[in-house]
N, C-alpha and C positions, 0 to 999 in steps of 0.2 A: 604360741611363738610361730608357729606354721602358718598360720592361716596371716597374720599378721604380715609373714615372709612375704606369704602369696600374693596378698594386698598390694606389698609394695611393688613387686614383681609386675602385679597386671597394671599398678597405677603410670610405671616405666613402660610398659609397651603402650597404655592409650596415649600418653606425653609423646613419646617416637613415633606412632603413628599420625595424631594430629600433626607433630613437626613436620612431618615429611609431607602430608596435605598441601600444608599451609606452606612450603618450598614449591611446591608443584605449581600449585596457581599463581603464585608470585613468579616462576619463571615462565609463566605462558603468555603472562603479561610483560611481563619485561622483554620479552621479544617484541610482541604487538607494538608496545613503545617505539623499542631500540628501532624495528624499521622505517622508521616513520621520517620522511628527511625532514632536516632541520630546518623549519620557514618556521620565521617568528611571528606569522598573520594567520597561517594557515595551519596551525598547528591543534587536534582535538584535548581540549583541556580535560574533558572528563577520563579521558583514558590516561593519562597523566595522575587527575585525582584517585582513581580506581587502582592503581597500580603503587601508587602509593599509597592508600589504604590497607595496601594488604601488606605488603614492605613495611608497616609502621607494626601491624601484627605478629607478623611472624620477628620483629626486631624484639618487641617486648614479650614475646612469647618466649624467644630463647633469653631474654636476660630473666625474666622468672623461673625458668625450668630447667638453669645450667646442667645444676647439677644431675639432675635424673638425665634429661640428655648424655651429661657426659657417661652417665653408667651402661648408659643403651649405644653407645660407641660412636657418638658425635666426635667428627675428628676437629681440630681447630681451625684447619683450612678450608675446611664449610664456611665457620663464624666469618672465616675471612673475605670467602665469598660471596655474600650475604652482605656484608659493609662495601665491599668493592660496588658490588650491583647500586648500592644506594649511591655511593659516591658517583657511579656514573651517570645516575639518574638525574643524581644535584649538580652533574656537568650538563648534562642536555638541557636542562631547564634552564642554565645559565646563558647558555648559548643561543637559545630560543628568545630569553628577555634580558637577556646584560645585567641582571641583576647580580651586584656582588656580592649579595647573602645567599644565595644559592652556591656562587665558588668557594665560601669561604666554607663553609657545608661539607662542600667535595672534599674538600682539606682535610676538614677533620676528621672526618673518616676515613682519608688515606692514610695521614697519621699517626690514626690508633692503629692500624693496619701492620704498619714497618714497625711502630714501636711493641708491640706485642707481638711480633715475629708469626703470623695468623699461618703464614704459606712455611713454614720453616722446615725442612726434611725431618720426621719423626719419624722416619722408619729405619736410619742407618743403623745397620749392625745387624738389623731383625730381617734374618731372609729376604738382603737385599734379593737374589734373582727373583723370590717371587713377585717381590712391591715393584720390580723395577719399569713394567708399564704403567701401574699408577702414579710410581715417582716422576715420570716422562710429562702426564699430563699438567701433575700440579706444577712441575718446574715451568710449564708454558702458562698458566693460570699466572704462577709469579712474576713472569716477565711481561703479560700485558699490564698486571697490575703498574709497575715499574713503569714503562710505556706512558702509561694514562697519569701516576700521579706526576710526572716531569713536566707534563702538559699545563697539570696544575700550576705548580709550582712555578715556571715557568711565569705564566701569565701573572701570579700575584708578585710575582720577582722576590721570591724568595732563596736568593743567591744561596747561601749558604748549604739548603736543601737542596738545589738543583745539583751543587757540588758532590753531597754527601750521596743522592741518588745517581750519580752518575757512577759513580764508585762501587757502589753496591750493586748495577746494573751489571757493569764490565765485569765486576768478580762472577757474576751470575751467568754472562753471557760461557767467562772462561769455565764454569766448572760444569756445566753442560756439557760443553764442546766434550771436553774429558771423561765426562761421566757415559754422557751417550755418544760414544763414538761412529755407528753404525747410524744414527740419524742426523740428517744435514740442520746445520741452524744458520745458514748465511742470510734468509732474514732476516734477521735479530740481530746477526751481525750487522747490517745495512741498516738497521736502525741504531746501535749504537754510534756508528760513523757518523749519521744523519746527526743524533744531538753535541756529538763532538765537533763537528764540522760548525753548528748554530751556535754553539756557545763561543767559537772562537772568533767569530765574526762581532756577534753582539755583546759581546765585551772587550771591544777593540780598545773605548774609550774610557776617562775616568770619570764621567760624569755623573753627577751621583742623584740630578737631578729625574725623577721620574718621569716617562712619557704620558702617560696620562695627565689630565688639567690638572692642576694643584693650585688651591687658590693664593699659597702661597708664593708661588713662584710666575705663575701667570696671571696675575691679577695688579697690575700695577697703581699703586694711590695715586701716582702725579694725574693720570689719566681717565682713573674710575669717575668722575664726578660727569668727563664728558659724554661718558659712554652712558651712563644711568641716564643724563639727559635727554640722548639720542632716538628721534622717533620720524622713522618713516610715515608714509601714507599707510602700510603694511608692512608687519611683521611675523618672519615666521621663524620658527623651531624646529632645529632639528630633531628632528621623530623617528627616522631611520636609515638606515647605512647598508651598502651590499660591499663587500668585497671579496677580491677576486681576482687571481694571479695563476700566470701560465706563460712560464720561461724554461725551455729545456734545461736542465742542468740545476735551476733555482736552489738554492740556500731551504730548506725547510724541517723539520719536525715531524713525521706523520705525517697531514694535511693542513698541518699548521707552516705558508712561507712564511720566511723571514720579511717581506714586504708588507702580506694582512698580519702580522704578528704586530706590527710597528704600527700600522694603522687601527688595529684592536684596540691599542694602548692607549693612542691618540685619542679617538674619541671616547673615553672615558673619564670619570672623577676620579680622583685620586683620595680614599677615606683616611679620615683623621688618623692618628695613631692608635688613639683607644678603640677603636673601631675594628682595627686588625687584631687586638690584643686576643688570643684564642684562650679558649674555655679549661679549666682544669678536667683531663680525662685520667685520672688515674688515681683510686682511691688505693692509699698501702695496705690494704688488709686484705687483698685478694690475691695472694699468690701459690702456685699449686710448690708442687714436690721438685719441680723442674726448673723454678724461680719465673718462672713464667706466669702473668697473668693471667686468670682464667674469668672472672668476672669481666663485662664490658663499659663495668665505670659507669661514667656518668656523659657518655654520649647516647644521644638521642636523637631520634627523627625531630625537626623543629620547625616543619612547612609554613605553618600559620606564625613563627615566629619574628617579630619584626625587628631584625637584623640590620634595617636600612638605615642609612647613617640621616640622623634629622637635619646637618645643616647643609644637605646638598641634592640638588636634585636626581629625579631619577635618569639615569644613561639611557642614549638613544637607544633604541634597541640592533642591533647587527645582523644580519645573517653574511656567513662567511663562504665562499666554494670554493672548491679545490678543483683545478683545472675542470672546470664546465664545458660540458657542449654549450655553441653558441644558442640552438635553442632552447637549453636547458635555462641558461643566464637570460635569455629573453620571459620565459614563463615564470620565473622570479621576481624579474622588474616587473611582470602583468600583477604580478600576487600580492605584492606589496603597495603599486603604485593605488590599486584599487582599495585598499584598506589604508590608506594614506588619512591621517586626520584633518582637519579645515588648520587650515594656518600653519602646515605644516611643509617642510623641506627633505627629501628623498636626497639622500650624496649616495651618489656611485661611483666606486671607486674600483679602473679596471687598471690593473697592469700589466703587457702582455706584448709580446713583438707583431712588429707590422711585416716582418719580412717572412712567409716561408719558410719553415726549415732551416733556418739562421740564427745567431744571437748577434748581440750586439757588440763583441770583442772588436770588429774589426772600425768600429766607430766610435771608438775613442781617440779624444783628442790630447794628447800630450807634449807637455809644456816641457822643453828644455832649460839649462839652467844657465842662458847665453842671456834672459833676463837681469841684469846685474844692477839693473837701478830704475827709479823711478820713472825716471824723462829717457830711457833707451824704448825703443820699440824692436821686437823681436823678430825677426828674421823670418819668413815664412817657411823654413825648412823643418824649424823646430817644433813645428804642427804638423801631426801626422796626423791625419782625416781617414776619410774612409778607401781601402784599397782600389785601383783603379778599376779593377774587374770584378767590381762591386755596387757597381754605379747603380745609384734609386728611380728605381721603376717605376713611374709616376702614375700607373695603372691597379697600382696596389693601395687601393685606399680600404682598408680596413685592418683590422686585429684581428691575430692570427689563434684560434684558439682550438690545438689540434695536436697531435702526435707526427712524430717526424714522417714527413712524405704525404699528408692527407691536406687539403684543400677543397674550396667549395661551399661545403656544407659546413663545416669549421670554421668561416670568415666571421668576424662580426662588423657589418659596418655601420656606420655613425647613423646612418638613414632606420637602421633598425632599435633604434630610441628615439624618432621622431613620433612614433605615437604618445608615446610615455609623458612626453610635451605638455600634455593639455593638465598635468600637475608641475607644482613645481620643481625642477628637480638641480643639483648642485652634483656637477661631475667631474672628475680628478681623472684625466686618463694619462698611464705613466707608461709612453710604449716611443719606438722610434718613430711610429707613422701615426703619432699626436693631430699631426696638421691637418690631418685628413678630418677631422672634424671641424675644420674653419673653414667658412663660408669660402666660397673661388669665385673670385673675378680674374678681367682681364681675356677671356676664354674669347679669341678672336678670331680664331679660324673657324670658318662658317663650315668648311667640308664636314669635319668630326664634331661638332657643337653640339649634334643630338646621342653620338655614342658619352661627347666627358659629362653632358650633366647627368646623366645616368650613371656613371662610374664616380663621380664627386659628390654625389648628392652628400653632402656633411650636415651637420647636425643645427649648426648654428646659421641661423638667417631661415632656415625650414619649419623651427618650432609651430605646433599648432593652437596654442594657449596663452602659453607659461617660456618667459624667456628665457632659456636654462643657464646658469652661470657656471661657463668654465675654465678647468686650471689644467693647462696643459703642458707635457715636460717639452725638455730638449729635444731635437730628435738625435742627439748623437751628448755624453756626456764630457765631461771635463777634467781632467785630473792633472794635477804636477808630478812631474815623475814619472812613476813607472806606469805602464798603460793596464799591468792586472789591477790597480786601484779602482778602476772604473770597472772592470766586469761585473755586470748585473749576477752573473751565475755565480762568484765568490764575492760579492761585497753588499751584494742587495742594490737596490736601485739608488740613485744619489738624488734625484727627485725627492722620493717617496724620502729619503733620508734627514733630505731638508725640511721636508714638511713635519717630518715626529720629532728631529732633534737636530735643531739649525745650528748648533755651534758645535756639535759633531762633526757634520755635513761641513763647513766651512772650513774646521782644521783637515777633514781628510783631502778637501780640495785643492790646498796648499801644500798635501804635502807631511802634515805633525799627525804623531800618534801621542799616545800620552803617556809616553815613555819621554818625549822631547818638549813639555811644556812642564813648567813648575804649576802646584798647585795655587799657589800665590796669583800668578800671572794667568793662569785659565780661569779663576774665580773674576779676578778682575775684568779679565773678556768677555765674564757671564754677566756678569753687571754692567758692562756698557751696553751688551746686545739687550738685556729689559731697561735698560734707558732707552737705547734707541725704537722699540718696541710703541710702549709709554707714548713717543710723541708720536709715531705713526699713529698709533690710535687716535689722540687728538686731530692730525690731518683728516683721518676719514673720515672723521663723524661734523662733518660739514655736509649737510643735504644737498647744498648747491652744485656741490661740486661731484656729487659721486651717483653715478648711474642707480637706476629705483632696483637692476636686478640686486646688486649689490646693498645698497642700501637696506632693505628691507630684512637680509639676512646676517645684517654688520651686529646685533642686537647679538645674536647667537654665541658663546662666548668657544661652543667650538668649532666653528666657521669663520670669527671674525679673526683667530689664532690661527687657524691654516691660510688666510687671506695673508697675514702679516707674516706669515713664514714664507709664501711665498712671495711676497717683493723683495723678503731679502735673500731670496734665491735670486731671484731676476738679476736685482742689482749687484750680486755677489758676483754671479756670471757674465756679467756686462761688462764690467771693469776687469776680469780676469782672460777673457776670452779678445783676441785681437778684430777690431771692430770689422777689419776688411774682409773676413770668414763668413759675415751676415748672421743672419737668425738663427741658421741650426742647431749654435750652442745654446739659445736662448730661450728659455720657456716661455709663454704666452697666454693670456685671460683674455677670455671674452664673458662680455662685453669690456672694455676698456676701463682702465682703474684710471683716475683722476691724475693731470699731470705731476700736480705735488710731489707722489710719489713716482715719478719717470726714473728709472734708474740713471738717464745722461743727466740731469738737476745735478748743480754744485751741492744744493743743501743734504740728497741722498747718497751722493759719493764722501762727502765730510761725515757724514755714518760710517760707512762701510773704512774709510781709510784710519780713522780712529779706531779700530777693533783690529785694522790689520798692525799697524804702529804699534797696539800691546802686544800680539803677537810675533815682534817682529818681521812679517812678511808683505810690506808695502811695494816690494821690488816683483811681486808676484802681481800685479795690479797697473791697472794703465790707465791710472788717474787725469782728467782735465785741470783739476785743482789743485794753488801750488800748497 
């Protein structure tokens, strides 16, 4: 009987000693990882593999050895740890390649995380003073966890869970505050505002339609047949995406804004429903004395596992920054343009102010309610433009991307993507000093002609290859009503808005929230805007008539949807905006989109006034047509 004891005795310290090995090297590696910034070209796969190798070991190490582990005093917010680290891992690698089987990954092992309660206080009652610097640390282990899985969930829009996580956050944030008195958590605090603050913005609306492509809802029959037809001289695919946002005050998450959050989405597929269905993790025959499960079920590491949904292609790949130095966001575009494939398309997507040390509050325009009919034209009072001791400095041609009061080395201008030129490249800039990227003419005055073409050098008419196609906002937004509708810093950008979710974007424009539309009558405005859609597509895909930068990328099905979202921004703001104001409410492409769709055309404004009519807000609009 002894010796048998002693057996099992020694066989429990070799198990706890291998464990603790096999933790060791997994956490040496998972730093090595974790520092590694996130470029999706330039990323070392083998330290990836190797680190997951070991991560796959030490997972099936502890689901064979639970029990002797737990006799050697494995606590369960190890196990917890240990699933956390993997789920972060299967975020970074998501993040790296857009693949949605690596987030859905993340999931599931956030999941078993909360539902097994991994981090839960198991020392209350037991000499609290002495646990209570270990209870300090795991409560912070808990609250990144927290942190990270909303991030998840978030992206896969898993409403429900975001809710349920939100709750369970705030209780966590409040019982710290209480528990540790003597230590600050305003952190945590600022992070819980932070996802209160995002979730009330992006679920302003009722739309229940997903950002992401969905071929059910962007994919129109009347018009597929033309578009399968459609063939330029060249075509290319989008391969990859940068974005990138820096607004004082921005809407955000972590390092997730509410701008690349919107644009994340966009350019993604949207997977079937069976595809999201998750795995059963929880067998009933595993639970201890405390009702708690102790086995880890039936999750798994499943790297080689092919998760990808077969009837849809794979997503471009992204890399995302969070307020970049300018030459940081330049050595990015070098990273990627140079591992760029043949026939392939680069979008950069920057959003960011052109003014200094400003936001964009005092450049909203707002529409009074002295509009009362179709055929009145509105008063020029009722537009309040930008402050008069605010006037645009026409020497500021670039993005501003910097910390309040720094300048210089912080500027990004247009001229510093003219190398990048010699690939293709498709750019979306959503800032007030947009224009600054369009060619200048007119520049007459001989005195100063060699300081402005220096100071204007823009982006388009300079290219050295590759024509670049772009989509550039207002420089100043639009709104009915109240002028906080349009604050970029509480409402996200209304560009960037129209471009993820245009019939969002159109009712905030007017004015409705969706508290003030019937479901009835919003469904039916969803169905005019993919009709109207439907036939744009058929317009474009006339070769004759649409520029080759354009054309070639019309094939792309998510390029040829931001193209279409944006003439119905164009045309949305055209007719809403009073024409004697000029351009600045008006967003602008280069190279030039085909007259068909000009937003002053009778045939494009009979779109637009037909979606306003189900809405009822035609009086919002300064239609030519009766």
């Amino acid at each position: 009987m002894g010796d048998g004891s002693n057996n099992d005795s020694d066989d429990r310290v070799t198990v706890a000693r291998k464990f603790r090995l096999l933790v060791e090297k997994a956490d040496r590696k998972f730093v090595r990882v974790r520092d590694i910034p996130i470029n999706p070209n330039k990323f070392p796969n083998h330290y990836y593999r190797k680190v997951f190798k070991v991560y796959t070991q030490l997972w099936r190490f502890q689901q064979e050895n639970r029990a002797k582990l737990v006799e050697s005093g494995l606590q369960r917010w190890e196990i917890g740890e240990i699933a956390s680290r993997i789920g972060q891992l299967y975020f970074n690698q998501y993040m790296r390649s857009s693949e949605t089987r690596f987030l859905l990954e993340c999931y599931v092992f956030y999941e078993a995380i909360l539902n097994r309660a991994y981090f839960d206080d198991q020392s209350k009652g037991v000499m609290r003073s002495v646990m209570k610097k270990k209870d300090l640390s795991l409560k912070y282990k808990e609250l990144r966890f927290f942190a990270r899985y909303l991030v998840v969930a978030l992206i896969l829009n898993r409403v429900d869970t975001v809710k349920l996580l939100v709750e369970r956050f705030k209780a966590l944030v409040d019982d710290c505050k209480s528990t540790f008195k003597e230590t600050n958590f305003r952190e945590w605090k600022l992070v819980l505002q932070e996802i209160v603050r995002f979730l009330k913005v992006d679920t302003t609306f009722m739309d229940a339609k997903p950002l992401r492509y969905c071929a059910k809802f962007d994919t129109y029959p009347a018009s597929l047949s033309h578009v399968a037809r459609f063939h330029a001289k060249r075509m290319l695919k989008l391969n990859d995406a940068l974005l990138t946002s820096y607004h004082r005050n921005e809407v955000k998450f972590t390092e997730l804004t509410l701008d690349t959050f919107r644009m994340l989405q966009c350019l993604e597929w949207e997977p079937s429903g069976a595809f999201f269905q998750m795995r059963t993790t929880e067998p009933d025959n595993h639970v201890n004395s405390n009702g708690q499960t102790e086995a880890s079920g039936l999750i798994d590491i499943n790297l080689a596992m092919d998760m990808t949904d077969p009837t849809l292609p794979l997503n471009p790949r992204k890399a995302i920054l969070y307020r970049p130095t300018a030459t940081h966001l330049v050595s990015v575009i070098a990273t990627i343009c140079e591992e760029l494939p043949p026939d392939s398309v680069f979008l950069i997507y920057i959003s960011a102010s052109g003014k200094t040390g400003k936001t964009t509050t005092s450049h909203i325009q707002t529409v009074g309610a002295s509009r009362n009919s179709l055929n009145n034209k509105v008063d020029s009072q009722s537009f309040r433009g930008s402050d008069e001791g605010d006037s645009y400095d026409s020497g500021e041609d670039y993005l501003w991307l910097g910390p309040k009061g720094s300048a210089g080395s912080n500027n990004l201008y247009p001229g510093d993507l003219i190398p990048f030129t010699r690939r293709p490249l498709f750019v979306v800039v959503d800032s007030d000093n947009s224009h600054a990227f369009k060619a200048v003419t007119n520049l007459t005055d001989p005195t100063f002609s060699f300081i402005v073409v220096i100071i204007f050098q823009a982006l388009h008419g300079a290219e050295r290859g590759e024509t670049a196609a772009l989509l550039l906002s207002p420089r100043k937004p639009a709104f009915w009503g109240s002028s906080s509708a349009g604050d970029p810093s509480k409402n996200g950008s209304q560009f960037t808005l129209f471009l993820t979710a245009p019939l969002q974007a159109f009712c905030q424009l007017v004015g409705l929230s969706c508290l003030d539309i019937d479901k009835e009558i919003y469904s039916q405005a969803d169905e005019i805007l993919s009709s109207t859609f439907s036939e744009w597509e058929i317009k474009l895909c006339k070769p004759y008539s649409l520029d080759l930068v354009w054309a070639q990328v019309l094939p792309d099905p998510f390029l040829r949807r931001l193209i279409l979202r944006f003439i119905f921004c164009r045309s949305s703001l055209y007719l809403f905006c009073l024409r004697e104001d000029g351009e600045e409410y008006l967003p602008d492409c280069l190279p030039k989109l085909p007259d068909d769709v000009s937003p002053s055309s009778e045939y494009m404004q009979s779109n637009i006034l037909q979606l306003a009519e189900c809405l009822g807000v035609t009086n919002h609009f300064n239609f030519d047509i009766c």
